[in-house]
N, C-alpha and C positions, 0 to 999 in steps of 0.2 A: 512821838518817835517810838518805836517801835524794836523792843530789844528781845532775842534768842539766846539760849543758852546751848551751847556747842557741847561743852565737857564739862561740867560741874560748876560752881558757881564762881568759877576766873574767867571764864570766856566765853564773849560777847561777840556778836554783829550787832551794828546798826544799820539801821536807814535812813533817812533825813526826809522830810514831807515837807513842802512849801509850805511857808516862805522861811524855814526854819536852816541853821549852819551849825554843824556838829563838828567840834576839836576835840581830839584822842590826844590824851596821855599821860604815861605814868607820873608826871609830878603835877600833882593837883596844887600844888602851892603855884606853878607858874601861873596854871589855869585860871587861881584865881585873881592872882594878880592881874593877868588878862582880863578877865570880868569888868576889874575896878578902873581899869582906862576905859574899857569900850561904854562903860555907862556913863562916865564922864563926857564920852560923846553923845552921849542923849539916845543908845539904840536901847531899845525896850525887851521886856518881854524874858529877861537873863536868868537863866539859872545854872547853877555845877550838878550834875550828875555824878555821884560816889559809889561805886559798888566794889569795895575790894582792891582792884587793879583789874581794866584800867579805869580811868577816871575819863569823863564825857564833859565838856562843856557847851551847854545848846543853846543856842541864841534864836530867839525868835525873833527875827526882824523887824516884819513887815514893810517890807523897802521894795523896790523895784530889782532886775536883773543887774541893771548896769550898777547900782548903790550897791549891791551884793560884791560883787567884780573889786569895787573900788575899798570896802571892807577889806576884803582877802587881802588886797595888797598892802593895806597898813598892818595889817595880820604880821604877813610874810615880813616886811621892815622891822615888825618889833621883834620877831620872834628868831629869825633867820629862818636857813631852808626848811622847808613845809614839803610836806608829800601832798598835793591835791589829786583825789579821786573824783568831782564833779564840783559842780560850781557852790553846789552847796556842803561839799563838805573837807576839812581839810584835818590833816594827821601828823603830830609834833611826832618827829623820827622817835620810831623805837621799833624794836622788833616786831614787826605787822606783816600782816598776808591783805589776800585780797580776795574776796571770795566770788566767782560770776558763776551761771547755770549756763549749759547749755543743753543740746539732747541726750548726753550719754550723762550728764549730773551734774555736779557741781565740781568748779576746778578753785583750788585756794592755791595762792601764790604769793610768795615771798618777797616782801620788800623791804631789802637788809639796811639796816642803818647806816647810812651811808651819805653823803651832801648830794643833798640834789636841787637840780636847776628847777624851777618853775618857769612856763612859758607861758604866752596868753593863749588862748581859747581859740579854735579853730574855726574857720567860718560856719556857721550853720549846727552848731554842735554845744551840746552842753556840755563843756569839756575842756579839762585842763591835760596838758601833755608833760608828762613827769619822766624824771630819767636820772643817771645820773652822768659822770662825770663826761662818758666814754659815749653818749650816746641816750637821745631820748626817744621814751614808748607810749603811745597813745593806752592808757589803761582805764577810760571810759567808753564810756557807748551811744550814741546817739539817742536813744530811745530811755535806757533804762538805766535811772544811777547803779554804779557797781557797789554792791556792798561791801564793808572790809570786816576782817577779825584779826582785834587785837591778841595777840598770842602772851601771857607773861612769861617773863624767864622761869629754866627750871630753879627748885629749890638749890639754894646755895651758891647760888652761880653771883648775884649780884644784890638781890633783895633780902638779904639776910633769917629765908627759911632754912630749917633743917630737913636735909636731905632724910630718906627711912634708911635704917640699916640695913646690910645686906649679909646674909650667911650663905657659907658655900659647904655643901653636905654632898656625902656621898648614899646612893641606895642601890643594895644588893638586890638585884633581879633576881635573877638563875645564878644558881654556881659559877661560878669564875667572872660574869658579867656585873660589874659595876655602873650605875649610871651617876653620873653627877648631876649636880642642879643648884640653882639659888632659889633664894627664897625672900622676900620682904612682906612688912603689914602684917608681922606676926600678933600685935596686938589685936587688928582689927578682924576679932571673932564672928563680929555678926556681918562682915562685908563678904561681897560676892566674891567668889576667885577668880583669877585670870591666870591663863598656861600660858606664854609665850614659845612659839617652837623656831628653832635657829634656821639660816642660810647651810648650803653646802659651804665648808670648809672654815667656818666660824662655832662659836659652840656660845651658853647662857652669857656668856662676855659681853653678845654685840647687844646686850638686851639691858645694859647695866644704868642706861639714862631712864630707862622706864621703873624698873626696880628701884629708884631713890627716889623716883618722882609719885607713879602710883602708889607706891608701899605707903606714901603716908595713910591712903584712904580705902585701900584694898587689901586681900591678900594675893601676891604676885609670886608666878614661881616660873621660872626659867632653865631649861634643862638640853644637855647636850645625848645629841644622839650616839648609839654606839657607833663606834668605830670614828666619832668623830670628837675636837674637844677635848675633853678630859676623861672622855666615857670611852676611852681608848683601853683594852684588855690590859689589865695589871703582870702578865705574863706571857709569854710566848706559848701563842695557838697552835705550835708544830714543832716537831722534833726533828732531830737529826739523825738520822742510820749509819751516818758517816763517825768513824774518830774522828775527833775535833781536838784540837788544842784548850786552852785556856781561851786564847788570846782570838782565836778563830771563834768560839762559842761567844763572845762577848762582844765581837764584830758584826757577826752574823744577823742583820733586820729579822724581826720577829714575821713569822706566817711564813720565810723562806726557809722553813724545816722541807723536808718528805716525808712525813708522818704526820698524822693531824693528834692532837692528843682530844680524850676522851669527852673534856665537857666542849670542843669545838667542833664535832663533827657533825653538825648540823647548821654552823655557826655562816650566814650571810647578810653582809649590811646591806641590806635591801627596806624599799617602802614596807613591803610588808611588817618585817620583823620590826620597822620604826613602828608602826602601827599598835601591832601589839604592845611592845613599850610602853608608849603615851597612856593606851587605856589600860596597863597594869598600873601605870603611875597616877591616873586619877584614882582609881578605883583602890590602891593601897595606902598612896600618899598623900593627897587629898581628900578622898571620902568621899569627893559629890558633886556635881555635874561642875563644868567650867565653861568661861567663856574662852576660847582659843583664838590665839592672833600667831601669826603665822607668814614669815618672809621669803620668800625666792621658794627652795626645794621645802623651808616650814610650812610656807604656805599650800603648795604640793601635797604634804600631809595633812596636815587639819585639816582640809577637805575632804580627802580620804577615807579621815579617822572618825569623821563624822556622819560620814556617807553609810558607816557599818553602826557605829556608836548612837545615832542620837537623842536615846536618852541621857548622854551621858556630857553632850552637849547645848548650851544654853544662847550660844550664839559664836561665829565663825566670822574674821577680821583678817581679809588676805592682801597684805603687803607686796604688792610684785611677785607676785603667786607664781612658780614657772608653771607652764601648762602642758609641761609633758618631764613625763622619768623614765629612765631606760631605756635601755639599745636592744637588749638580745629578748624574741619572745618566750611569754609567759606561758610555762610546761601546762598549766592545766586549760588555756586559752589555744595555745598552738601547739599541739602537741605531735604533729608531726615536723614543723618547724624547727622546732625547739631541739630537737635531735640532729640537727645540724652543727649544733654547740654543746660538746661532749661538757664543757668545762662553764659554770654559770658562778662563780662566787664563790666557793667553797675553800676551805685549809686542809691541803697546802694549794700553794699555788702551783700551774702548770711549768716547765721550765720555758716557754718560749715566752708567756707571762708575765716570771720572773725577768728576762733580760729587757721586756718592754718596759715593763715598769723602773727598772734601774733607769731606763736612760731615760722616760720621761720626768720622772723622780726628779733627777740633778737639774731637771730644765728648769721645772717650775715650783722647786723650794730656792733658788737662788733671790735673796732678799730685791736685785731689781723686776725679776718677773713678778713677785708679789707686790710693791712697789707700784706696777706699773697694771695689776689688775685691778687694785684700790683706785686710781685716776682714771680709769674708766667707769667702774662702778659710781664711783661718787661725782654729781654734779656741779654741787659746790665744793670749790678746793680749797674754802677757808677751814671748813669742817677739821678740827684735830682729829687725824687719825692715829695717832703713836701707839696708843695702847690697841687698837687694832690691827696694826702691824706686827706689832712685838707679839701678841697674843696668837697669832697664825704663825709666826716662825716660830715661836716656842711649842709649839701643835707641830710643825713637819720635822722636829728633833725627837721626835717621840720612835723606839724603835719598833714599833707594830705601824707607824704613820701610811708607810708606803705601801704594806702590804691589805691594808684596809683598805686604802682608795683603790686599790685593786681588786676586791670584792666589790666594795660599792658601784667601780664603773661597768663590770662585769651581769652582775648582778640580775634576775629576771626583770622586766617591768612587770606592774603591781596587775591585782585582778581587772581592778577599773581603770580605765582611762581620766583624766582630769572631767573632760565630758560630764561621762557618765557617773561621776564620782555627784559633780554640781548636780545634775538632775534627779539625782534621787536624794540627797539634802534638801531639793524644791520640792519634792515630793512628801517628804517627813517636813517641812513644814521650818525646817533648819533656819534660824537667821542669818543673814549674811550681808557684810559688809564689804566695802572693795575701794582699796588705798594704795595710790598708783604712782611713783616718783616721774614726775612728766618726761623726765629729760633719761631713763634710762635705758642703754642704749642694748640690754639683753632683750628685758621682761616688757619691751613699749606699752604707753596704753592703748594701743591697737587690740593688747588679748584682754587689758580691762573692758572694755568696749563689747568685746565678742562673750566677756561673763555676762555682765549687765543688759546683754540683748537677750541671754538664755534665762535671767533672774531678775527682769526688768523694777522689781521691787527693790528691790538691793541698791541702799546709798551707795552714790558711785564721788569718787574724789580725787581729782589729780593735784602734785603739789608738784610748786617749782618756786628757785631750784633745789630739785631733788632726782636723785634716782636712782638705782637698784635700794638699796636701801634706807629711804627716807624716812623710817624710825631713827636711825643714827643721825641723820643731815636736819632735821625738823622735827625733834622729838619735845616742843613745847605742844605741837597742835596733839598730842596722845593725852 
């Protein structure tokens, strides 16, 4: 048999080789108990497989097809429902993917603990047809057993590791500008760093399963962009000319001054300025090159950043990467263009601006339209999102909230295009990886597909179910 190591030494694929039958799973006491009936039947050749979690038990046969068939099924009697991948191999439910190749890479897929029916084998097929309650799916192949990977739970959730700690710090950029960030794996001095960069309208929060989980073995730092998060201006970017009350001044959303005050007059949340950010923040708060992983508008960036940066990056992991930023053209790209739009980002804001932004503002901070962007994004709706919810309306109470995402959306697009960003990463020789929630319904893997044909080296990987975000939805396979 034939075993890979995915991510460190928890996680495994198998294969199964004739005439051999491989059992997955975390309680190696069943397994073995399992053993000591099946040799009581006289099958040969037994051993348990131990490595950690999960636990393999391989039976070498040497029986025929139909005695294999007929095995499984005292299997599945002693055991209850079984997940079967192929005739030779079967999976004691626990949190499992499934891994197949096709031309654009490899796609792992989720198969949630849950009861599932077993059926017989389809004519002409080495193939078991697995499902569950609601419905069953053929998830072998005629020709090629499908491999699986066991995924273990994260720390603390069931198996009684400890999660890394987490610390939430603040770092002064520029005068007035604060960036937040977390941090874990403070211990681990001699480990490689890893940057995580956020989604549009999420901040280091959504990044908090990987910071308890890497931090044990790494050093992990997650950090919100400005204008987004908690990297939100600790004061109002603009003044008022007007007499104001008490009561008016302390109503008043921040950025809807008419005056810009002095450290904001240059001030746009734009890819660029995120740009710079990130390589201030490796270069001050880290000290030395990282690897970057990077979701929806993060991953946007870190290609970007490393498109200009890469010495400064060690390797680039794009989550549902969006493949494009910005609306209005870039002043030093279209510059006759661009004068078409007196008004690109900047404090204050325009007043026709202002009144758009108020009324989209009330639409989509209202708890059901957030609500209801989260059951889009996410494909599995067992996924807790509470603290992701809570953590984005407690973001559009902020009062600079509104007038930031009105920079942001305003804002120039960046020098490069996503394109042109990727081929000169291929150029400088960039690593890159590419991780794709199958089922989401912004970022599809149609533009995975369109990376992976421009960087056809680049592991390519789709997970289901997942999607816009499946670090949060499947964050055992990170």
């Amino acid at each position: 048999m034939r075993r890979s190591t995915l991510r460190s030494s928890k996680t495994f694929f198998f294969t199964s080789s004739s005439p051999t039958l491989s059992l997955f799973s975390h309680d190696s006491q069943l397994l073995f108990d399992l053993s000591l009936q099946l040799q009581e039947q006289k099958s040969v050749g037994m051993e348990v497989l131990c490595h950690h979690s999960p636990y393999c038990l391989q039976l070498d046969l040497g029986i025929e097809r139909a005695a294999t068939c007929s095995l499984k099924h005292h299997i599945v009697r002693r055991l209850g429902p079984v997940c079967v991948s192929n005739s030779r191999s079967l999976r004691i439910p626990d949190r499992s993917y499934k891994l197949s190749s096709n031309c654009h890479g490899t796609e792992l897929t989720s198969l949630r603990p849950r009861r599932f029916r077993v059926a017989q084998p389809k004519a002409f097929t080495d193939s078991y047809v697995v499902g569950d309650e609601d419905g069953l799916t053929d998830i072998s192949r005629t020709a090629d057993a499908v491999p699986k990977i066991t995924i273990p739970p994260l720390p603390g959730e069931s198996n009684g590791e400890r999660s890394a700690p987490i610390s939430s710090r603040f770092w002064e950029w520029k005068p007035k500008l604060y960036v937040h960030y977390e941090k874990s794996g403070f211990s681990n001095t001699k480990a490689p760093p890893v940057l995580f960069l956020p989604g549009f309208g999420v901040g280091s929060f959504h990044y908090e399963k990987q910071l308890k989980d890497l931090g044990r073995d790494y050093r992990v730092w997650a950090l919100d962009f400005l204008g987004q998060g908690m990297s939100l201006p600790m004061e109002d970017p603009t003044l008022s000319s007007k007499v104001e009350s008490m009561s008016e001044a302390k109503n008043r959303p921040w950025g809807f001054g008419d005056e810009t005050e002095p450290w904001a007059e240059e001030l746009v949340y734009s890819v660029d300025l995120w740009k710079e950010q990130v390589q201030s923040f490796i270069e001050q708060v880290i000290g030395e090159p990282v690897y970057i992983v990077g979701n929806s508008l993060g991953g946007f960036v870190a290609l970007y950043f490393a498109a200009y940066n890469p010495e400064l990056v060690r390797g680039v992991t794009l989550l549902n990467a969006t493949p494009f930023w910005g609306f209005l053209p870039n002043p030093d790209k279209s510059p006759l263009l661009s004068k078409l739009f007196p008004w690109a980002g900047t404090f204050p804001l325009p007043s026709n601006v202002k009144k758009l932004t108020e009324s989209v503002w009330q639409k989509i901070t209202q708890p059901e339209s957030i609500a209801d962007v989260l059951r889009q994004v996410y494909a599995d709706h067992t996924t807790n999102v509470d603290k992701v919810f809570s953590r984005i309306l407690e973001t559009t109470e902020h009062p600079a909230a509104a007038a930031s995402l009105a920079s942001i959306m305003f804002a120039p697009r960046p020098q490069l295009s996503f394109s042109e960003s990727l081929s000169r990463c291929r150029e400088n020789k960039v690593p890159i990886c590419l991780m794709y929630g199958k089922e989401d319904p912004w970022v599809t893997p149609l533009w995975g597909h369109q990376v992976k044909k421009q960087v056809p080296g680049a592991p390519y990987y789709e997970l289901s179910p997942a999607g816009h975000c499946p670090h949060d939805e499947v964050p055992e396979v990170w």
